[in-house]
C-alpha positions as CSV (number, residue, x, y, z in Angstrom):
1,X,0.0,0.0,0.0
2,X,1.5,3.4,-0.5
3,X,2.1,5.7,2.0
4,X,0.0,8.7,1.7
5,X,2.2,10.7,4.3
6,X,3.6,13.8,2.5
7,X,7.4,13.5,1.6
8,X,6.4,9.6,0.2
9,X,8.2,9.7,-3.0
10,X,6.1,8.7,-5.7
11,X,6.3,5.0,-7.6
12,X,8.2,4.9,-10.5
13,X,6.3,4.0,-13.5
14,X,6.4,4.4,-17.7
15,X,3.3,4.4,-19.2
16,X,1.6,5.5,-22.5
17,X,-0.7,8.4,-23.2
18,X,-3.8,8.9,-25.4
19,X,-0.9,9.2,-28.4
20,X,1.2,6.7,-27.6
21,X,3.3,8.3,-25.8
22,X,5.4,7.5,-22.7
23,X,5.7,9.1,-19.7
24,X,8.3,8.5,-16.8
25,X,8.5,9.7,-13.5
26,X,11.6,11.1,-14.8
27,X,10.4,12.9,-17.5
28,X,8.0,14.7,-14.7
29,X,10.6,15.4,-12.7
30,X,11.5,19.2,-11.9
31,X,7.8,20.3,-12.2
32,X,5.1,19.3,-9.7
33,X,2.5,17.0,-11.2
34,X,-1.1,15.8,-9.9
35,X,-1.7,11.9,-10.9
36,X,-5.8,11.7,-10.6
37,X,-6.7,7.9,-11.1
38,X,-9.9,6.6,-11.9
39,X,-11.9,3.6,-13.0
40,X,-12.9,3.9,-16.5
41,X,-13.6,6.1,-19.7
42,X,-16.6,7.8,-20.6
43,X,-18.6,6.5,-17.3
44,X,-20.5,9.4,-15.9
45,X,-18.8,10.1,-12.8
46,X,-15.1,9.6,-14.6
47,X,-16.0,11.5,-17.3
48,X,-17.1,14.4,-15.1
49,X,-13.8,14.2,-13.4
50,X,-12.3,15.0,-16.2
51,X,-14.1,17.4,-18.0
52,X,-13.6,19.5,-14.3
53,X,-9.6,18.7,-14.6
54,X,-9.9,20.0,-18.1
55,X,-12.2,23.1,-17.4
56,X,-9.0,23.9,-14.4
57,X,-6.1,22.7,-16.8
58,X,-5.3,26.3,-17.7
59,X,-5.1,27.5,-14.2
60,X,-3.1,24.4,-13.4
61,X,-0.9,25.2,-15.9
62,X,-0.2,28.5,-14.8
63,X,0.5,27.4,-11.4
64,X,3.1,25.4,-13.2
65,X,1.7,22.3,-12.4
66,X,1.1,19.1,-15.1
67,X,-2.0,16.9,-14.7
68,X,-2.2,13.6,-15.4
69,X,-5.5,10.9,-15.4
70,X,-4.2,7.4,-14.8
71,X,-6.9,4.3,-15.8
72,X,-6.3,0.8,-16.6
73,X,-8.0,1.6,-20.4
74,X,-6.2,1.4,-23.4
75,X,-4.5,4.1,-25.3
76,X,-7.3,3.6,-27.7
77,X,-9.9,3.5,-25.6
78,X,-8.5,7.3,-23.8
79,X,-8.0,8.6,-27.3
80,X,-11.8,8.2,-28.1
81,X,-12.6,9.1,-24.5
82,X,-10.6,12.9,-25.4
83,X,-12.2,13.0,-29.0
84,X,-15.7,12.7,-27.8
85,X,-15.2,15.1,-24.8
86,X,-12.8,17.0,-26.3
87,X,-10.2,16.8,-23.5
88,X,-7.0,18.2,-22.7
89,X,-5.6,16.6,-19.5
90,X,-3.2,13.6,-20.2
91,X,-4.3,10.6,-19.9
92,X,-2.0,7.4,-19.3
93,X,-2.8,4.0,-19.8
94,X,-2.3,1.9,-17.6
95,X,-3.4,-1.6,-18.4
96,X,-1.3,-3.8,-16.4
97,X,-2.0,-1.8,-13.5
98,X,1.5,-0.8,-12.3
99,X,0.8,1.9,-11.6
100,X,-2.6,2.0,-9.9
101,X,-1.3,-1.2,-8.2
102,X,1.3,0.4,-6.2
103,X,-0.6,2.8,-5.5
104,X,-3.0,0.2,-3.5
105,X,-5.9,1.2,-5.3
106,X,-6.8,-2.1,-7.6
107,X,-9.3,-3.0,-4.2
108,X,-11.9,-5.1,-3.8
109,X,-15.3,-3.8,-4.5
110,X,-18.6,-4.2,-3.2
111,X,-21.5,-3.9,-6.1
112,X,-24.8,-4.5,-5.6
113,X,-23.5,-7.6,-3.2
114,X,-21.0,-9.0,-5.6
115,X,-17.5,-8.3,-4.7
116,X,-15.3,-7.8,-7.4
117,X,-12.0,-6.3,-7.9
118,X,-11.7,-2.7,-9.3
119,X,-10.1,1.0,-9.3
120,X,-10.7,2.9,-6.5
121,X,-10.9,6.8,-7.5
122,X,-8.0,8.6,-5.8
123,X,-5.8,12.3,-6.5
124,X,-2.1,12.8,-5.6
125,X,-0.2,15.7,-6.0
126,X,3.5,15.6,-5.8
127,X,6.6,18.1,-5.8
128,X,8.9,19.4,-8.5
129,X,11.1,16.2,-7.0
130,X,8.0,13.7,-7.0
131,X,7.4,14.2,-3.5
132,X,4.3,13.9,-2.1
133,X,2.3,17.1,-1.2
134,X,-1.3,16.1,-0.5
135,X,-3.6,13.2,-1.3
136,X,-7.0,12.4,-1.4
137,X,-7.2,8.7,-0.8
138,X,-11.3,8.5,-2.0
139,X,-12.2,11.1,-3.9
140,X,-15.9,12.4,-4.5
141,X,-16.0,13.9,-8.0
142,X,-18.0,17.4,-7.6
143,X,-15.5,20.1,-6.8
144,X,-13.1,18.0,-6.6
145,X,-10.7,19.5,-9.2
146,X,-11.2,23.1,-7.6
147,X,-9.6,21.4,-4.6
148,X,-7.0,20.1,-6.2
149,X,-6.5,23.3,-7.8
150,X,-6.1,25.1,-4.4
151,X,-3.7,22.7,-2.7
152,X,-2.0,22.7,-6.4
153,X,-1.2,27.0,-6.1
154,X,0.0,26.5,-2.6
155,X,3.2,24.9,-4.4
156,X,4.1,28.0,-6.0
157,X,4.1,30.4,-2.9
């Protein structure tokens, strides 16, 4: 499980965008960065979440910070998901769930009283050195973004 205490360096991983292409911790590195994972494309509540991070992206961008949406979908599947809903957040594919697996959130979920295995919805922003700043371990969707945003501009004060 990963340690959601701030300072908690963040996994490495190398995973491919909506384009193909791949992104490494490394090649975050030097900026801070918000990793929002989720459960699945062009679901209502997911798709919300990222039409919000979109909506915010400019003003996360001029706070100097990246933002990234992490699923277990393929690149296909998130370049359809941005065409449709005309997106500009990043979103990684995660498929193997590296990832959202050392992150401890591939959980076990109760639906309807079957238990299966799934995402759990979760934000982390990290540091300029992929250091953990803040987290939100289950996430809500409405307003979330906004408070993301907030902790976000506190990095550049």
């Amino acid at each position: 499980m990963f340690n959601i205490d701030a300072g908690t360096p963040c996994p490495q991983f190398s995973l491919p965008d909506e384009d193909g292409a791949i992104v490494t911790l490394d090649t975050l590195k030097g900026r801070p960065f918000v990793l929002y994972v989720y459960p699945k494309d062009d679901t209502p509540g997911c798709t919300t979440e990222a039409l919000d991070f979109t909506a915010l992206l400019p003003e996360f961008e001029a706070a100097g910070v990246a933002v990234l949406g992490v699923s277990p979908d393929t690149v296909q599947k998130h370049c359809r998901f941005r065409d449709k809903h005309k997106l500009s957040v990043r979103l990684l594919s995660d498929e193997d769930r590296s990832l959202i697996g050392a992150l401890g959130l591939w959980v076990e979920k109760l639906n309807y009283g079957r238990r299966s295995m799934g995402v759990q919805r979760a934000s982390y922003l990290f540091d300029a050195d992929a250091k953990l700043v803040q987290a939100w371990p289950k996430v809500s969707v409405k307003g979330h973004a906004a408070e993301v945003l907030e902790a976000a501009r506190t990095l550049g004060q």
